[in-house]
C-alpha positions as CSV (number, residue, x, y, z in Angstrom):
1,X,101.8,131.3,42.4
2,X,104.6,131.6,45.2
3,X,105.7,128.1,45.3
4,X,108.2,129.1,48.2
5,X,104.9,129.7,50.7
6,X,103.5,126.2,49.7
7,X,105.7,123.4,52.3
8,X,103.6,120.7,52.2
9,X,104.9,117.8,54.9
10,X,104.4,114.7,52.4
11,X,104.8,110.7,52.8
12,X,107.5,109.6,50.6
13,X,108.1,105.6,50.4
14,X,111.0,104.4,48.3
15,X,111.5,100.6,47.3
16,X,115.4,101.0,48.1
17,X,116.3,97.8,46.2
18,X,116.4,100.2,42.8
19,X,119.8,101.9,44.8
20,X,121.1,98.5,45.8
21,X,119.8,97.7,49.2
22,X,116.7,94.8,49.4
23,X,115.6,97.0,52.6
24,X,111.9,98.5,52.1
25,X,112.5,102.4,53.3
26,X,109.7,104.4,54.4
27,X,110.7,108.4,55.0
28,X,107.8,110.1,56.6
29,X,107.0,113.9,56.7
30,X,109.7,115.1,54.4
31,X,109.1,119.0,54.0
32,X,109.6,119.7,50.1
33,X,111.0,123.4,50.2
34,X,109.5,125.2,46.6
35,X,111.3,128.2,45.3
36,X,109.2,131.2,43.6
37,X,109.8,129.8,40.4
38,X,107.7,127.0,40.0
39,X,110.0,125.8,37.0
40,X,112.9,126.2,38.6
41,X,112.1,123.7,41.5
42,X,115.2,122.2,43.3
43,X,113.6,118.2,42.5
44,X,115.6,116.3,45.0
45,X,117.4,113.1,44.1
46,X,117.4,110.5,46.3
47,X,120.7,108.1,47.6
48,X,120.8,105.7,50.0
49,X,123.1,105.6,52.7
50,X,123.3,102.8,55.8
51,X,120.8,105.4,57.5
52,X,118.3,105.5,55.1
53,X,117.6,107.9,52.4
54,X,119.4,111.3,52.1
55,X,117.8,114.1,50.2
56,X,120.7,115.8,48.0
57,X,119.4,119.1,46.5
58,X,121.1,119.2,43.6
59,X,119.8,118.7,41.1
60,X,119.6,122.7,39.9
61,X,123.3,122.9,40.0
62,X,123.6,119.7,37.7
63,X,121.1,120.7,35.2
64,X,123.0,124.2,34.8
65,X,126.6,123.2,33.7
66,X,128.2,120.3,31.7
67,X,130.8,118.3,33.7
68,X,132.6,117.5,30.6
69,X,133.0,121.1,30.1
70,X,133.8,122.5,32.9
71,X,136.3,121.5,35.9
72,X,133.8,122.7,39.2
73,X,133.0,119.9,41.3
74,X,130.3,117.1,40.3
75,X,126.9,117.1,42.7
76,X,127.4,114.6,45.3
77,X,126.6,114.6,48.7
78,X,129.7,115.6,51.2
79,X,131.0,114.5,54.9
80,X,129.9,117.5,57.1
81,X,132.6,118.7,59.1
82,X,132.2,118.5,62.5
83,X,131.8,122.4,62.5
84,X,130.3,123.7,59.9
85,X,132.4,125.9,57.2
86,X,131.6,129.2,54.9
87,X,133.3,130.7,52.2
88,X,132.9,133.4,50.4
89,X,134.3,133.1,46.7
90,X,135.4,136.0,44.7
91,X,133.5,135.7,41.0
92,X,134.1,137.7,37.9
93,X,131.6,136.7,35.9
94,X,129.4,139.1,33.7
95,X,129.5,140.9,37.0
96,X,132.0,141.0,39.4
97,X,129.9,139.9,42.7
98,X,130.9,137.5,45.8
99,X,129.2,133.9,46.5
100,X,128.7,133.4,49.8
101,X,127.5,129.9,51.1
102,X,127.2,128.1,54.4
103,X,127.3,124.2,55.1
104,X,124.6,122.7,55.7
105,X,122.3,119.6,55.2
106,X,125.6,118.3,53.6
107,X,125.8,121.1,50.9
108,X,126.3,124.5,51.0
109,X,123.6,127.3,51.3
110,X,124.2,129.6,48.8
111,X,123.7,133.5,48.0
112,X,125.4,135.9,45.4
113,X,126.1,138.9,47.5
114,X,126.4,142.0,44.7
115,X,129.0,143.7,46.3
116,X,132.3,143.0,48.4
117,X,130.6,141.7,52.1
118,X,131.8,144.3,55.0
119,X,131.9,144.8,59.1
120,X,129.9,148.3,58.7
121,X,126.6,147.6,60.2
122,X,125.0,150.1,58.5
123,X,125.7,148.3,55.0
124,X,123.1,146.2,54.2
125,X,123.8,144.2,51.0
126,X,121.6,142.3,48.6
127,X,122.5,138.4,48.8
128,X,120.6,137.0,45.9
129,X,119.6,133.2,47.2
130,X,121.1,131.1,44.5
131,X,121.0,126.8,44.3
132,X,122.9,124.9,47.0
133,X,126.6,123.5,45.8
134,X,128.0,120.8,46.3
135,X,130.4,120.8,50.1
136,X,133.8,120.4,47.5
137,X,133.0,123.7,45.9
138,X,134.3,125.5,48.7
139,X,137.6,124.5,47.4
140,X,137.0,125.6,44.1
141,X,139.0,128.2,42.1
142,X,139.5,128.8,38.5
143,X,137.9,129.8,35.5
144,X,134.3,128.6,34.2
145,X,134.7,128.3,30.9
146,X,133.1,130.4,27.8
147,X,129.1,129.3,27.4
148,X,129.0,128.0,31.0
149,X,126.9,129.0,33.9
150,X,128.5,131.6,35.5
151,X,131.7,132.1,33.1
152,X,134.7,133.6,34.7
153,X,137.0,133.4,36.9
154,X,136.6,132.5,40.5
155,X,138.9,133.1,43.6
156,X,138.0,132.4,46.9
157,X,138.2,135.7,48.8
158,X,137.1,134.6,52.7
159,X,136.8,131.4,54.1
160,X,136.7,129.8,58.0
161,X,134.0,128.0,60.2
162,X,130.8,129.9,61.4
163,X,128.3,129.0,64.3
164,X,124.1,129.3,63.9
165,X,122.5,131.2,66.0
166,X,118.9,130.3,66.4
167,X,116.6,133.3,66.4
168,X,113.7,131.2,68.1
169,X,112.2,128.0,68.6
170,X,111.2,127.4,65.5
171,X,114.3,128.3,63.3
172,X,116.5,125.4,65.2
173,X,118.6,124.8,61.9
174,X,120.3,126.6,58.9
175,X,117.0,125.1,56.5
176,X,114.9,126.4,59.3
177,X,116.0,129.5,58.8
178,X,116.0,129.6,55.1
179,X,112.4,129.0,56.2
180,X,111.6,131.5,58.0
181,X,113.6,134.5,56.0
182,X,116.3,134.7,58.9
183,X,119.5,133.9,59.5
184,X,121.8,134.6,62.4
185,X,125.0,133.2,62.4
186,X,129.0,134.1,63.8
187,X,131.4,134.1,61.2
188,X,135.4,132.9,62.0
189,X,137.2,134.1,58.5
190,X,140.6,135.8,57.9
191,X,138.3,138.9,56.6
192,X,135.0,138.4,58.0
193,X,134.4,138.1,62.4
194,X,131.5,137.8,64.4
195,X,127.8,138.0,64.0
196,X,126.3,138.4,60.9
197,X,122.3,138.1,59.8
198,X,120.9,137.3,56.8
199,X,117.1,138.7,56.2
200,X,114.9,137.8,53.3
201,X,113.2,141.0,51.7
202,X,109.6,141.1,51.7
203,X,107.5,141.3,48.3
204,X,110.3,140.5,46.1
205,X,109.1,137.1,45.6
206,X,111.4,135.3,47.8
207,X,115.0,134.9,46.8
208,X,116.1,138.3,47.4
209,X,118.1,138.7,50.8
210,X,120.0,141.4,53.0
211,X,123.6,140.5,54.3
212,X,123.9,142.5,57.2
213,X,126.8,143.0,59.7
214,X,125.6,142.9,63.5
215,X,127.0,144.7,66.1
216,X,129.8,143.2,68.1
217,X,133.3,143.8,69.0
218,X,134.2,142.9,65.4
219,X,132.0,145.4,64.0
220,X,134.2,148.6,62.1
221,X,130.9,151.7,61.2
222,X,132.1,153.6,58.4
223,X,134.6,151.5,56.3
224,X,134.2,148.2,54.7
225,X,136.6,145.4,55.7
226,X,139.7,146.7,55.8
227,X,142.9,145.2,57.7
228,X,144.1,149.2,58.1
229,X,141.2,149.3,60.8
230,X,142.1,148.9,64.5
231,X,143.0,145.1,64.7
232,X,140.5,142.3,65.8
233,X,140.2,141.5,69.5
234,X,141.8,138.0,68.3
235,X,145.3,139.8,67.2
236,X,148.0,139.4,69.5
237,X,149.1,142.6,71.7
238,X,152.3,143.4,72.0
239,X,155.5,142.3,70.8
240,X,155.2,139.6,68.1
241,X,157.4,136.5,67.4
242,X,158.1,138.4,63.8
243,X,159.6,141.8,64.8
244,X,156.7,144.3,63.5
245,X,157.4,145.3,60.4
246,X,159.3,148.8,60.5
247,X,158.2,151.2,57.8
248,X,160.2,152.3,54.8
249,X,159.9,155.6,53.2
250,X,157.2,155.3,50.5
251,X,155.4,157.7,47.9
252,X,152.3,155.8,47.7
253,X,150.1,156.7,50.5
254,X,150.3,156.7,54.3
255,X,152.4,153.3,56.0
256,X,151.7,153.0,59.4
257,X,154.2,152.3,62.1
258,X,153.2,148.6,62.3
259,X,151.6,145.9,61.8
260,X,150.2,143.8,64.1
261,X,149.8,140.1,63.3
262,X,147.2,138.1,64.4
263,X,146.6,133.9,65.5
264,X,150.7,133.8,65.2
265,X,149.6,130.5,67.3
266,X,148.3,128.7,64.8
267,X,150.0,125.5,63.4
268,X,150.9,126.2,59.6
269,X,152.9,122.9,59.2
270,X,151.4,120.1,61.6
271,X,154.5,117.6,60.8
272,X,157.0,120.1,62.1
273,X,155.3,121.9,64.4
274,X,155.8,125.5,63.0
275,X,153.7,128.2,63.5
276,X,152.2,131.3,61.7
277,X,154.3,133.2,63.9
278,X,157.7,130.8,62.9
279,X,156.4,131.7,59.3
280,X,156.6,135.4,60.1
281,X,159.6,135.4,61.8
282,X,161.3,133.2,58.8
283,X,160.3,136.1,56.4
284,X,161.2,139.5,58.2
285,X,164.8,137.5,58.8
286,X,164.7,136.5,55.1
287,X,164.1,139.6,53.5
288,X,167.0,140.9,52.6
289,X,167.9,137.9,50.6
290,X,164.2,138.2,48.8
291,X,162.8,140.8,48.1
292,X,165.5,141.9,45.8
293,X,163.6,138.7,43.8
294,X,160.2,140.4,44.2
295,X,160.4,143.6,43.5
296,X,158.5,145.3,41.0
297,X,157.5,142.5,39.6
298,X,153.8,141.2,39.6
299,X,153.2,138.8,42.3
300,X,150.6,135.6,42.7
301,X,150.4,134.6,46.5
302,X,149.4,130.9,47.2
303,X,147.5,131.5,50.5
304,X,147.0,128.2,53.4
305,X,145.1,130.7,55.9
306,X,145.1,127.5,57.9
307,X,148.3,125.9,57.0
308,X,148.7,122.5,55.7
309,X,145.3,121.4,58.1
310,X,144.5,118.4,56.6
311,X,142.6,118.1,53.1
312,X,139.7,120.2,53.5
313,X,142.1,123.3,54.5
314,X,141.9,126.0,52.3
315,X,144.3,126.4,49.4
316,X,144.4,129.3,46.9
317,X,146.0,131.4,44.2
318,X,145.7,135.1,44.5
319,X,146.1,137.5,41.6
320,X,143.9,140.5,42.3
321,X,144.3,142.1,44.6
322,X,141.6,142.8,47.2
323,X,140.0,146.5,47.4
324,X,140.2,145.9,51.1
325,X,144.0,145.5,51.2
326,X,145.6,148.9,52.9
327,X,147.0,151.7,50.2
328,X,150.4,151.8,51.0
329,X,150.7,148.0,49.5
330,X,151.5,148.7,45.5
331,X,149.5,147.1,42.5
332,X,149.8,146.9,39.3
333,X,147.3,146.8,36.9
334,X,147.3,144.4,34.0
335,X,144.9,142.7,31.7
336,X,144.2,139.0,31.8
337,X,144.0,137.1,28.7
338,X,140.3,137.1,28.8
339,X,140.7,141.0,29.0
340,X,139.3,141.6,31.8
341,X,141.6,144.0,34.8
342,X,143.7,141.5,37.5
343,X,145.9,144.2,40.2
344,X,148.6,142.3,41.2
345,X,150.6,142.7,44.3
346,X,153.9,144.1,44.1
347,X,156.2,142.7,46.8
348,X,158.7,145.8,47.5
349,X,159.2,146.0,51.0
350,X,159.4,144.2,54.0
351,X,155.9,145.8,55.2
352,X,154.2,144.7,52.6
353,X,156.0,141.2,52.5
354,X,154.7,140.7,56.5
355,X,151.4,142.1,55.7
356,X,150.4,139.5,53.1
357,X,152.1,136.3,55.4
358,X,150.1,137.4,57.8
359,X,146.9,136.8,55.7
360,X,147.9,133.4,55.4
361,X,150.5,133.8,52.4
362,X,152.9,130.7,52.3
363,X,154.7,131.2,49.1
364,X,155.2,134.2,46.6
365,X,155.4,133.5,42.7
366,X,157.0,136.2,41.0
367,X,157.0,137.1,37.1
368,X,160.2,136.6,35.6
369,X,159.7,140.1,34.3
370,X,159.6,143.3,35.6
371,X,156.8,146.1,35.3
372,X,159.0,148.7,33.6
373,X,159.3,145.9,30.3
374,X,157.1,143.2,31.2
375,X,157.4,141.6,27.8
376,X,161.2,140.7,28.8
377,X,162.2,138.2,31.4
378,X,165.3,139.6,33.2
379,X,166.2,135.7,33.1
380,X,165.3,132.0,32.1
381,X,164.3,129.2,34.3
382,X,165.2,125.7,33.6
383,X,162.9,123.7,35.7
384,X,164.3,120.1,36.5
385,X,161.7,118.1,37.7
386,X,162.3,114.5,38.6
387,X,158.5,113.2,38.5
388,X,159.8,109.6,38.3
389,X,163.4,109.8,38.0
390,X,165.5,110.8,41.2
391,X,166.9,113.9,42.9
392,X,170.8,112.2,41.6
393,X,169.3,112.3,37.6
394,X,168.8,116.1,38.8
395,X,172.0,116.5,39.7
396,X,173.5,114.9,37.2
397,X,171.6,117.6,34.7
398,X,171.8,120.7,36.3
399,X,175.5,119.8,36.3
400,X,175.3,119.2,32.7
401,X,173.5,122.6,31.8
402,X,176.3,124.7,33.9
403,X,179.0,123.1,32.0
404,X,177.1,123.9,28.6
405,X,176.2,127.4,30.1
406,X,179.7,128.3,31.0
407,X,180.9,127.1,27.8
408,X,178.8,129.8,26.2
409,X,179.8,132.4,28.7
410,X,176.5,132.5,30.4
411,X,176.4,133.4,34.3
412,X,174.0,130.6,36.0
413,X,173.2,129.5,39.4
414,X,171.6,126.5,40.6
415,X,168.5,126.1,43.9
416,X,166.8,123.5,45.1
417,X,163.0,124.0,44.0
418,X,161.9,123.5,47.9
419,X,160.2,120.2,46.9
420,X,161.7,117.5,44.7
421,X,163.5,119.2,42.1
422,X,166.5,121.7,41.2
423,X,166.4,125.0,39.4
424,X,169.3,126.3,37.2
425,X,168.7,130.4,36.3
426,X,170.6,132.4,33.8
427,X,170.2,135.9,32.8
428,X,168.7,136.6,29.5
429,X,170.7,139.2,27.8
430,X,170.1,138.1,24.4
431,X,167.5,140.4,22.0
432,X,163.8,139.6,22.1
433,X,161.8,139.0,24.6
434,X,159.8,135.7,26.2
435,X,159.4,133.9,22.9
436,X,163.1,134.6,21.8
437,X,164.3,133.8,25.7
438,X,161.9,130.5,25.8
439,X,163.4,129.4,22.1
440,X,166.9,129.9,23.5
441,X,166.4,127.6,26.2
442,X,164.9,125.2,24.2
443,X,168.0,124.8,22.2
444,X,170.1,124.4,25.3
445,X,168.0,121.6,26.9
446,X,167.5,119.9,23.5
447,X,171.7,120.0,23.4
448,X,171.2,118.5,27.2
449,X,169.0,115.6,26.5
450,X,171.4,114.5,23.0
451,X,174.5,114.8,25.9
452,X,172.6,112.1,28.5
453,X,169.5,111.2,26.4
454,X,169.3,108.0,29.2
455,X,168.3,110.4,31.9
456,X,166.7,113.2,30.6
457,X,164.0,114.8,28.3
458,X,162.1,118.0,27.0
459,X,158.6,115.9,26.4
460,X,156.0,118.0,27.8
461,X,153.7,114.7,28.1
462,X,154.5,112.3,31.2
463,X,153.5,108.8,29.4
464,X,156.2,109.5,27.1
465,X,158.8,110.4,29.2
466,X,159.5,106.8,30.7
467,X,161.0,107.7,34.2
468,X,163.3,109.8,32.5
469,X,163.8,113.3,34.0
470,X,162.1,116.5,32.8
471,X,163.8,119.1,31.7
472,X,161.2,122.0,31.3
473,X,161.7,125.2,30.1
474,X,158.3,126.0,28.9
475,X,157.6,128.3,32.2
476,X,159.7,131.1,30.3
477,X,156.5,132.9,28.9
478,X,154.4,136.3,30.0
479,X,152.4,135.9,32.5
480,X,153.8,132.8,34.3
481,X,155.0,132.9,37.6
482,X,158.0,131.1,39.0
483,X,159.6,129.8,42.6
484,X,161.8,132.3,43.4
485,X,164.7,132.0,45.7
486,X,164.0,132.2,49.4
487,X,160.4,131.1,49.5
488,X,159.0,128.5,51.9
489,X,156.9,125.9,49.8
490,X,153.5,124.8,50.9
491,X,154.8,120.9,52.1
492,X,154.6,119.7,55.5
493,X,158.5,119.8,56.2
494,X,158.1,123.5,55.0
495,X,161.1,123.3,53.0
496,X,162.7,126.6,51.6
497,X,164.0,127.1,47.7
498,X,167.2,127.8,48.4
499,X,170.4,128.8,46.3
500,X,173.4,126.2,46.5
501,X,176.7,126.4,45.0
502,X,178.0,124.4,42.3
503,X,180.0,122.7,44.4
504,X,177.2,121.7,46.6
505,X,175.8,119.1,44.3
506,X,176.9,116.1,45.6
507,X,175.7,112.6,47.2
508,X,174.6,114.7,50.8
509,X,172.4,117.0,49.4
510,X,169.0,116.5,49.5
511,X,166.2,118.3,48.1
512,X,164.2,118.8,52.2
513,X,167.7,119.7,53.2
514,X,167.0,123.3,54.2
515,X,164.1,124.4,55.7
516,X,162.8,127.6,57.3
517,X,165.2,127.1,61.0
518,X,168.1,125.5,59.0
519,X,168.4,128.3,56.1
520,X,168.7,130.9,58.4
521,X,171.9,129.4,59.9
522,X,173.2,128.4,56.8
523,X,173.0,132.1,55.6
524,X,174.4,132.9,58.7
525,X,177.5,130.5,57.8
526,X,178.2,132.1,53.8
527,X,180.4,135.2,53.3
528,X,178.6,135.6,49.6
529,X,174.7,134.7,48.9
530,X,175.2,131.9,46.4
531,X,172.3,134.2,43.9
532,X,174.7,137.5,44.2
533,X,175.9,136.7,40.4
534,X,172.2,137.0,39.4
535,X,171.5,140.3,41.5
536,X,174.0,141.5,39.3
537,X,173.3,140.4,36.2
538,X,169.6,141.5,36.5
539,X,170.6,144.9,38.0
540,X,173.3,145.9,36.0
């Protein structure tokens, strides 16, 4: 039996007083959509809002995964946005493949694309209609744990707003379409543009669907989405507010002369008023200070392709890195700890560095190793971290750690973390690697916290810390990433990390003091960059 074909129109009354409310509701021809497997039937729950009763297909995506397992959002019924959103997530579960889902009836559609979605219109791929998601998975990334639906991990790899395009009369909505087996919509993404179809396949029982790329001004024939291809008709012409990035001699494949940056128009940071093209200009004037701090080292990109928008706005950690990035931008290839391949970005250029702001990058989080001996950190991180302390107790301990370090003949250099905190760095010269490095520092802050034991500790758990400030060292390990000098952090005064000297901490410092205009000047003011003693203890 195809339960899909059978869409009975139904009377449904519901005594509302079991969900709170006295009032008797009657809903009246409510179509009940049926899937081809009869067993697998999305049953509705019912809630009751001021309006009446809202159906909330759910329930499939509750039955399939335990909440006190894993972290992805808990059905409930979402606030549609005033335009409706997509997103495409990235998912590396027994196979890699790509969720894509549209809002709509206060979830998202949803379909499991098999392979990476492109502009060729002559690609047609299978979208495998999958149960509807709750709106706050569109957020979501991380890992699905072991034993879950859909274990692995999950990154979101598109995102933006899209517009339906009716085919006819009788497909005047998103479920009308679902319907009817078509779908015609116009995507606004970072990766994906324009008009887009999706088209159920015929004797295949129902949930098997084409994604196919329509023809428009945003279509590219012959190549998948790829950022190397002629730019959108959205990207700026001409001369950007960043200069375009000029190419350096390379061995790893052809760099073009350019790049051109799109929507530098955008507001990234609402409070101050910056723009993407502000952001852009910050980092090509920035980049001789940084990338000395990124180089060859494997890089995690915390992307805002819409800035800090207002809660819904996308946020997201990048390790891999896409297929569709351009070959001239360096990975490297490691394994995760679930053993499965992540290519990393390596930041070596000031090319590659615009590239990646321009898809939306805010801040870059380096190794603390390099790829030529990634099992030793070229130095340690002391992280202080008021939480609920103050930005003085910081002060008062990073000054405390350079006294101790210089006592033991250690170079060190202090930066503010770009939000509340400071950061002390010291080269690791010592034998071993991260456990050896991590075990050093350890003893250092332990000899902190006896000094001032009033104002500071190494406990890892907030309850017991009792306002006192943390002192955290734990970062030191393979495979975590830290702030590194130079970075704007993703806050609304778009604060920088930036390298102080010693001298500097004092009662007129603050930690929003330098920001992405004020840095620049400030650089502009100093004979010596205050991180020059860690350049060269790091590149001997």
């Amino acid at each position: 039996m195809n339960c899909r074909r059978k869409q009975p129109d139904i009377m449904m009354t519901a005594n509302a007083a079991a969900y709170g409310n006295p009032t008797h509701i009657t809903l009246s021809r409510v179509r009940s959509r049926w899937y081809d497997d009869c067993a697998d039937t999305d049953d509705r729950a019912l809630s009751v809002s001021a309006t009446g009763i809202i159906l909330m297909p759910l329930d499939t995506y509750k039955r399939k995964r335990d909440f006190n397992i894993t972290s992805e959002p808990k059905p409930a019924a979402g606030t549609s946005h005033r335009t409706p959103i997509f997103v495409i997530q990235e998912h590396h579960a027994t196979r890699l493949h790509y969720d894509f889902r549209l809002e709509a009836e206060g979830v998202l559609k949803s379909w499991a694309v098999t392979k990476e979605p492109t502009l060729d219109p002559a690609v047609k791929r299978l979208a495998v209609e999958v149960e509807d998601h709750p709106l706050k998975y569109a957020k979501f990334r991380g890992d699905i744990p072991e034993g879950q639906y859909g274990a692995g991990h999950v990154e979101i790899w598109d995102n933006g707003t899209y517009e339906h395009l009716p085919g006819d009369k009788d497909a005047g909505s998103i479920a009308d379409g679902i319907d009817a087996g078509k779908i015609e919509f116009v995507l606004h993404g970072e990766k994906l543009r324009g008009a887009f179809a999706l088209v159920r396949m015929k004797n295949d029982g129902g949930k098997n669907w084409l994604l196919i790329k329509k023809k428009d001004d945003h279509a590219r024939p012959g190549a998948a989405t790829d950022e190397k291809q002629k730019p959108s008709t959205e990207s700026r012409k001409g001369k950007p507010s960043a200069k375009r990035a000029r190419a350096e001699g390379r061995t790893s494949g052809e760099r073009p002369e350019g790049i051109e940056f799109s929507h530098e128009e955008k507001v990234m940071f609402p409070d101050t008023g910056y723009t993407k093209g502000d952001v852009l200009a910050f980092y090509d004037a920035i980049a001789d200070h940084l990338l000395p701090h990124l180089r060859n080292r494997p890089v995690t990109l915390e992307r805002l392709p819409d800035g800090l928008s207002g809660p819904d706005a996308p946020h997201f950690w990048q390790k891999n890195t896409p297929d569709y990035y351009p070959g001239w931008i360096p990975r490297v290839e490691l394994e995760s700890e679930r053993g499965e391949p992540v290519n990393y970005v390596l930041v070596n250029d000031r090319q590659t560095l615009l590239y990646l702001v321009n898809q939306g990058t805010i801040t870059f989080h380096p190794w603390l190793s390099r790829i030529d001996n990634l099992d030793r950190p070229d130095y340690v991180l002391f992280d202080l971290d008021p939480g609920h302390s103050t930005f003085a107790a910081a002060m008062t301990v990073a000054k405390a750690l350079h006294t101790m370090l210089d006592r033991e003949e250690v170079a060190n250099v202090v930066k503010t973390s770009g939000k509340s905190g400071l950061h002390v760095l010291a080269p690791w010269t010592g034998a071993g690697g991260y456990d050896e490095a991590r075990a050093w520092a350890l003893e250092i802050a332990g000899r902190v916290v006896e000094d001032i034991p009033d104002i500071v500790t190494t406990e890892r758990s907030k309850s017991e810390r009792h306002g006192k400030l943390y002192l955290d060292v734990m970062q030191n390990a393979r495979g975590h990433h830290a702030v590194p000098p130079y970075v704007v952090r993703a806050v609304g005064a778009a604060t920088v990390s930036t390298p102080i000297r010693w001298n500097e901490l004092t009662s007129t410092l603050t930690p929003g003091k330098f920001d992405i205009t004020s840095i620049i000047k400030r650089l502009g003011r100093l004979k010596n960059d205050p991180m020059a003693p860690m350049i060269s203890a790091v590149n001997p």
